[in-house]
N, C-alpha and C positions, 0 to 999 in steps of 0.2 A: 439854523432855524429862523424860521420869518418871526420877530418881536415888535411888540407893540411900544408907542412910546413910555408908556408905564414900565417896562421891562416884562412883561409877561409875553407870553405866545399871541399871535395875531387870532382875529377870530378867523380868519381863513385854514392856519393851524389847526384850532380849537375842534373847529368842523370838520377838520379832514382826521383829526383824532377820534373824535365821537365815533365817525364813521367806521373807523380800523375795530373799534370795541364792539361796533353793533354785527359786522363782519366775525370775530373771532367767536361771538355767541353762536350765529349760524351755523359755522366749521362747527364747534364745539357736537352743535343738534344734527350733525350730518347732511344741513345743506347746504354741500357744498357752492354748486350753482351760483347759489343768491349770492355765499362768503364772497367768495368771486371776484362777481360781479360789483359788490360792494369796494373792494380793497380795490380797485380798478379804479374807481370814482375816484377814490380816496388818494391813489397814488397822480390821476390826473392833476389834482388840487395840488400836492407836494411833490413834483416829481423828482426822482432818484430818493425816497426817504427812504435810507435802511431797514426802521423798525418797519413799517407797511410794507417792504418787496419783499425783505425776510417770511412775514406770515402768507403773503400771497401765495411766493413760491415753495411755502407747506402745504398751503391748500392743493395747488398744482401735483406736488408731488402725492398728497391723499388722494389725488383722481388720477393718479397713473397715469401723470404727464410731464417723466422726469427732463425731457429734453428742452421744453417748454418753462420750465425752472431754472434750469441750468442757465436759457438763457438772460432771463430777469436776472440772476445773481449776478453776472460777468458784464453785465448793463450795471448795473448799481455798483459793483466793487470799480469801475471805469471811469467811473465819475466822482466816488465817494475820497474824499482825501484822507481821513485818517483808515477807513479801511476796517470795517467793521471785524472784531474776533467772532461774533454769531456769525455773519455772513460767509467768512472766509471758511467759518465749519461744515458749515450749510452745504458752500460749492462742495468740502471734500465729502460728504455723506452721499450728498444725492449723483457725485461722481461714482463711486464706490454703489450702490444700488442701481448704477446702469453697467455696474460690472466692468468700469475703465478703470480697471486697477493702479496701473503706471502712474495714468496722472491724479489719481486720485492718491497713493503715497506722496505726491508732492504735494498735492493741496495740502491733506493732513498734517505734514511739516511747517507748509508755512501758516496754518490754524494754531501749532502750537509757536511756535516763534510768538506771531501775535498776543497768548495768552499763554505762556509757560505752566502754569499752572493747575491747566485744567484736563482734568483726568479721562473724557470722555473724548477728549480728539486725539491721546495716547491708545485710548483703545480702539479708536476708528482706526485707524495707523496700525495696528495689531493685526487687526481684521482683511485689512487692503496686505500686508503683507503676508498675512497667511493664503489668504486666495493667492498670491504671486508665487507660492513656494517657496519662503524664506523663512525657515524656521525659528532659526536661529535669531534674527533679526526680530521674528514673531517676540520670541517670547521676551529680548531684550524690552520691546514696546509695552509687551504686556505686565511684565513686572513695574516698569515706567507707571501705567496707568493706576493700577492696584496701591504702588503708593501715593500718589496724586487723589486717592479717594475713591475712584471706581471699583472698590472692591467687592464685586458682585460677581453671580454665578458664571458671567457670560467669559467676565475679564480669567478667574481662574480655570473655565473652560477651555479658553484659546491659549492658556498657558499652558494647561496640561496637553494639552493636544502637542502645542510645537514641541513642547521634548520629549513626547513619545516620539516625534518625528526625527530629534536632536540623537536618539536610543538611551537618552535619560528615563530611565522606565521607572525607576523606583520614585525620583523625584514627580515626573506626572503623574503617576498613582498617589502621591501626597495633594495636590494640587488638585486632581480631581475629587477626591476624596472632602476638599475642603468647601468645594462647588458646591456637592451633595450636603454637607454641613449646612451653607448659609442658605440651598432651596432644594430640601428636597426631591421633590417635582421637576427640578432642571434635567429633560429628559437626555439631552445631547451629553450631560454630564455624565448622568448615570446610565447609556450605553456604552461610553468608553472605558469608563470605570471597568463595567462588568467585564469587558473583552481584553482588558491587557490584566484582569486580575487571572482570567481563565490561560490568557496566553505567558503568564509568567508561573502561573500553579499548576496546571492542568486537572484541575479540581471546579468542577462546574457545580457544587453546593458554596463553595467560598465565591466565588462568581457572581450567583444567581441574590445572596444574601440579600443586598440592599435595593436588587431589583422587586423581590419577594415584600420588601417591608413596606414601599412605593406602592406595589399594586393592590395589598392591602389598602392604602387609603386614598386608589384611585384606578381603581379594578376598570376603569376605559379606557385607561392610557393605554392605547394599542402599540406605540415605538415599545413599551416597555415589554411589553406582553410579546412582541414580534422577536424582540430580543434576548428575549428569555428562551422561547423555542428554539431560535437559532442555535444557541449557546447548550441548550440538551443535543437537540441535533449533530453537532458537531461532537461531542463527546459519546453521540452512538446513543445515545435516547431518543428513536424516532418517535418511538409511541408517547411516551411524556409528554413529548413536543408537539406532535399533534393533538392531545389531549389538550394541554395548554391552549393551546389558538380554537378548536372546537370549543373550549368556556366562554373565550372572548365573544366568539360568533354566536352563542347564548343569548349572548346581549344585545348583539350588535351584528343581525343577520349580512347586514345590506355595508359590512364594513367591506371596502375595497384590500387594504393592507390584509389585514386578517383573510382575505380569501385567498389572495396570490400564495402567502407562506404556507395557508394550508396546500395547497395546491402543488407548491415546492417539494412540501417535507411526502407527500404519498406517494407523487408520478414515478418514483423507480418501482416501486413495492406493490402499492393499490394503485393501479394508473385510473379505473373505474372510480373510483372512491376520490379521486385525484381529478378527474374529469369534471365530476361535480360541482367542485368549488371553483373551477378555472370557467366552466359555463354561466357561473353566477356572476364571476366576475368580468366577464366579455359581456355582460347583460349591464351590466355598469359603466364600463367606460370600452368598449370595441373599439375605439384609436387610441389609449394607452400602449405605448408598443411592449410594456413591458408584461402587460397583459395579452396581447397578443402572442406575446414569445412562447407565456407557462400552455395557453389556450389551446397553442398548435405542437407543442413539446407531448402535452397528455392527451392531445387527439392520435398522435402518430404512437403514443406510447400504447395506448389503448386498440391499437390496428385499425382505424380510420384514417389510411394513408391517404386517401382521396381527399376528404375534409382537411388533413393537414396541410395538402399541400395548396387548398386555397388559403388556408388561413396564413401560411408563408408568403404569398401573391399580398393577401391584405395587407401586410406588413411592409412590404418592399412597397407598394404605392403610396403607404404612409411614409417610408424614409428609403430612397433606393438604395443606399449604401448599408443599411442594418445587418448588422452579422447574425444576428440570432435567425433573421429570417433566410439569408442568406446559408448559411449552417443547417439548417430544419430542410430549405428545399434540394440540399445536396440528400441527403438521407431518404427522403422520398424518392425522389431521382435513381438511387442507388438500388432502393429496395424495388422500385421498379422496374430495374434494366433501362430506362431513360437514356440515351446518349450524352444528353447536356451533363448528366452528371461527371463524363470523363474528365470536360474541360473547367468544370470547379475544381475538380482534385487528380490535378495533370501533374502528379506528385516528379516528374521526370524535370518538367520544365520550373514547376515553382517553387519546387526545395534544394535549398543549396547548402552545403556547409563549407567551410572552408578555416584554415588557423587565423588565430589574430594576429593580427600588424604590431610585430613591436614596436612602441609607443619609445619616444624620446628620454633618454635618461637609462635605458637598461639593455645590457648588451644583448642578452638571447629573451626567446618567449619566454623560455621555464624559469630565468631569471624574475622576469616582469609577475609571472605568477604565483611564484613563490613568494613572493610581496605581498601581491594582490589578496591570496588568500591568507596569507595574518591578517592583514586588515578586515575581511570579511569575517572571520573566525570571531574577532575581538566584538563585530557587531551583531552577534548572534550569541544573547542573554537569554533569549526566549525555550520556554519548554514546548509550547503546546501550538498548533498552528490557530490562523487566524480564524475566525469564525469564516463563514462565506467563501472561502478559498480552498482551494481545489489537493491541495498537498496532507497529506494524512503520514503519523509519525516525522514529525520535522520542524521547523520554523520559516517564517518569511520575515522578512524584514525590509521596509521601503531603502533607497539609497538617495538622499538630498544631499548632493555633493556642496551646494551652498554650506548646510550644516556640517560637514565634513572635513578636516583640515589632514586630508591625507593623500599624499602624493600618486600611488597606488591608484586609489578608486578615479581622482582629478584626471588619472591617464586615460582612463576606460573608454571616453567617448573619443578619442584619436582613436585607439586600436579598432576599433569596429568603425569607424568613419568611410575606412575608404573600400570596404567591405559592403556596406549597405547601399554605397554609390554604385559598384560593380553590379550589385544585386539589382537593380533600381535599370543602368543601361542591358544586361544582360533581357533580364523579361522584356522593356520596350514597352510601345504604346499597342493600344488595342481600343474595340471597344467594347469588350466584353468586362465582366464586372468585379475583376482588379487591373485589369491595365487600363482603364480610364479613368483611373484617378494617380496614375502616375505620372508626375510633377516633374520627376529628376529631383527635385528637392525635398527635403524631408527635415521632421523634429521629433524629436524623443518624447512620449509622450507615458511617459512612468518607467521609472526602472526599479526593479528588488533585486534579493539576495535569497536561498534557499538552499539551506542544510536540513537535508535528509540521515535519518537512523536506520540501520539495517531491518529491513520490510518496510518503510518509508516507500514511498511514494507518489504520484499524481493520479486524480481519476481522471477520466477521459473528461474536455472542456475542451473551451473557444476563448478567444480573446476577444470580448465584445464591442470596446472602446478601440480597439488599432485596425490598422491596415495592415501592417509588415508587423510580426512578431517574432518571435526568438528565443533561445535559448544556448549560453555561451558555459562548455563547462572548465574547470577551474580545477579542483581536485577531484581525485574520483578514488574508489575503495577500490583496493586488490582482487577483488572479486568480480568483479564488475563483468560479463561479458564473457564467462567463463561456465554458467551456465544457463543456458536457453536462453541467452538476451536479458540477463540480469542486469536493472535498471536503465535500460536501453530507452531511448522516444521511441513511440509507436505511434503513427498517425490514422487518421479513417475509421476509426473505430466509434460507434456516438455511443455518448453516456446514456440515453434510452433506446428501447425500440419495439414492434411488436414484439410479444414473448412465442409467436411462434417460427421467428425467422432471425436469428443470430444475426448483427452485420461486425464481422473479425477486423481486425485491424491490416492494411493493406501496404502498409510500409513502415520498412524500420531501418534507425540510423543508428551506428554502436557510439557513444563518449568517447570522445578522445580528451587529454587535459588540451586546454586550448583554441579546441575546437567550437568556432560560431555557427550555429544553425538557424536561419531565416528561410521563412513558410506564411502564406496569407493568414491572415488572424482568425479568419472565419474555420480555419481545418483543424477540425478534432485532433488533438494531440492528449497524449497524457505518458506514462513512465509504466514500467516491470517491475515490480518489486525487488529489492535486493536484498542478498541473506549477508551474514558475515557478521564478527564481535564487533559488540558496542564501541567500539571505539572507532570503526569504519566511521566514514562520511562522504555523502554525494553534494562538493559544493559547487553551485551555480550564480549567474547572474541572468538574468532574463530584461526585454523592455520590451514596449511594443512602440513603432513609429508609426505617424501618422506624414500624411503629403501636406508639403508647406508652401 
């Protein structure tokens, strides 16, 4: 710092201080502009000063202009020699808020290097490693931060999250439970809560409890209220649930969320009644794709195949690659006799199945599986399935092999590797709308597990997020395939549609143990139900890939 012969600050300091305070007033008041403009002056007078790039490049980052901060910080830590602890947090936050994860876990390391102590760059580093998929890693961080002082709703949040992820289930039900202790109103808290209390009790009144006591004293929290339907819904209370979300929209006509779930929970039953709410809400936001999806799902449910299938056209010019629109305009297509619809669901050329690749370390497949399924067995605690998810009588369960320390599952992605490259060269380039996005390369982009109980099953769905999807089976009940296609995939068949024109399911593949089955993510796939004693089980692993 510039000093005066007295030892105090130079008045050129003094001045360029004043100015940073009269600056951090205006931030303060919301103008940003002037803050700015001011701290600009201010850093001309002092240039590289820590404390003044630091507040600038908040200001920056309050105008949603992370890159433009990023680069003031990496200017000032270049020149700065001892290397500010603020600054170096600063770079890892506003890395982590443009969603550069990688380097934002390293920034966050070297933030806490610099200041060991401090609790808030332990849970930034929690947070960058939970977006990375590291659970385990998560929550080592996040307990890290919790003692260092962070101990607030966000920190046991992201704890409870990674060992539900870890399949610590009991422990994250402590964890989140202790979030909702210290705020209430932490709503991220109190929906995971409710959904691993329901998917380990299958009792949707112990579930709903602390949602119930929330909305009591905060009856517009719409995630809570959204959450609550869900969570009847899934346990077969449509009407509850729709009752539920019709209170919300009492309130709060012109609510977007409240309209799509209303809109969710009627389209199979009321598709009219259903159409309503999905109209209000394309009145709202018409390039929402997710409202576009419910919008033209309850037009074609309702028998406005025409209306539907522009509303699928809308969709696809908002994002070409969307499945839901993609999935909506084969269904039109079909019910119209359309030809384009053969070459979406060319069930001859795009579904393959074929055995897995024994994987290194075990001599035959039924070896490798007979492994494979203890390990999956051992990861399925759960009673009830997940909210939102397509499996009824069963459990899912995510697979983070990072959190994983088991030989078995680590194999998995060898054994299906040279399988999904066969798949990948076999269909080829095109450019109709899955082979133009085929790379030859590919990434896994979510993998589970799912154990099925006798009358278990899948209802008809898509895979929204993938290109390439799948379904590899593992164990399968005695029963299996012995009558009419018991628990069989059944493809073609949509979960809606007019109520005066059936569309049946168009192809079917039987289980074999072993057996990988890949199909475009966009085709209605779902399962048969299977009979046989409780002690039967249909277990699988599923992913979907996307082109890398």
């Amino acid at each position: 710092m510039d000093m005066g012969h007295d030892g105090r600050p130079s008045l050129k300091v003094q001045q360029a201080q004043a100015i940073a305070v009269q600056a951090l007033g205006l931030a303060a008041r919301g103008f940003l502009a002037e803050a700015e403009s001011e701290l600009r002056r201010a850093l001309v007078m002092l240039p590289g000063d820590p404390a003044i790039s630091f507040n600038l490049a908040r200001v920056l980052m309050t105008s949603h202009r992370p890159g433009e901060a990023l680069h003031l910080v990496n200017q000032t830590l270049a020149g700065e020699a001892n290397r500010s602890a603020n600054l170096l947090l600063l770079r890892a936050q506003i890395l982590l808020a443009m969603a550069r994860h990688a380097e934002a876990i390293i920034a966050f390391k070297e933030a806490i290097e610099a200041d060991p102590h401090n609790g808030l760059a332990e849970l930034g580093l929690a947070t960058a490693l939970g977006e990375s998929r590291q659970p385990l890693a998560t929550a080592e961080a996040a307990q890290r931060a919790i003692h260092k002082g962070a101990d607030r709703p966000s920190a046991r949040y992201i704890l409870g999250r990674s060992l539900n992820e870890c399949g610590r289930f009991q422990e994250a039900e402590s964890e989140l439970r202790r979030a909702v202790q210290l705020n209430p109103d932490h709503e991220p808290s109190q929906v995971m809560l409710a959904e691993l209390i329901w998917m380990q009790t299958s009792d949707v009144t112990l579930a709903t409890h602390e949602l119930d006591r929330s909305l009591q004293r905060q009856p517009h929290a719409t995630g809570l209220r959204v959450t609550k339907a869900k969570l009847l819904e899934s346990a077969g209370h449509t009407a509850a649930a729709v009752a539920e979300l019709e209170a919300g929209l009492e309130r709060d006509p012109n609510n977007l969320q409240l309209r799509l779930a209303a809109a969710q929970a009627l389209v199979a039953e009321q598709p009219l009644r259903a159409l309503f709410h999905a109209e209000c809400a394309f009145r709202l936001a018409p390039r929402d794709l997710a409202v576009v999806a419910i919008y033209g799902d309850t037009l074609f449910a309702a028998g406005r195949v025409a209306d539907a299938e522009k509303v699928a056209m809308h969709g696809l010019q908002i994002h070409p690659n969307n499945n839901h629109s993609i999935a909506l305009l084969g269904n039109v297509w079909r019910w119209k006799g359309d030809s384009r619809y053969q070459e979406l669901f060319d069930y001859n050329a795009l579904v393959r199945a074929s055995p897995l690749e024994t994987p290194a370390g075990w001599s035959t497949l039924a070896a490798y599986l007979a492994d494979l399924a203890r390990s999956l067995h051992e990861l399925h605690q759960l009673n009830a399935h997940p909210v939102n998810q397509t499996l009824r009588r069963g459990s899912q369960i995510g697979i983070e092999l990072e959190a994983l320390k088991d030989s078995a599952l680590h194999a998995f992605p060898q054994a299906i590797d040279g399988l999904i490259r066969k798949y990948m060269a076999a269909i080829g380039h095109g450019m109709d709308v899955f082979r133009r996005r085929n790379t030859m390369r590919y990434k896994l982009n979510g993998m589970w597990t799912v154990r099925l109980r006798p009358q278990g099953h899948h209802v008809n769905h898509f895979h929204g997020q993938g290109w390439l999807s799948s379904v590899c089976y593992i164990e399968l009940p005695e029963t299996l395939g012995k009558q009419g296609g018991e628990g069989w995939l059944k493809l073609g068949e949509p979960l809606l549609g007019p109520s005066d024109r059936k569309l049946d399911p168009e192809f079917f593949l039987k289980p074999e143990p072993g057996l990988l089955a890949l199909f475009p993510s966009w085709m209605w796939h779902g399962t048969v139900p299977f009979s046989g004693s409780e002690k039967d089980r249909r277990l699988t692993i599923a992913f979907d890939v996307v082109p890398a």
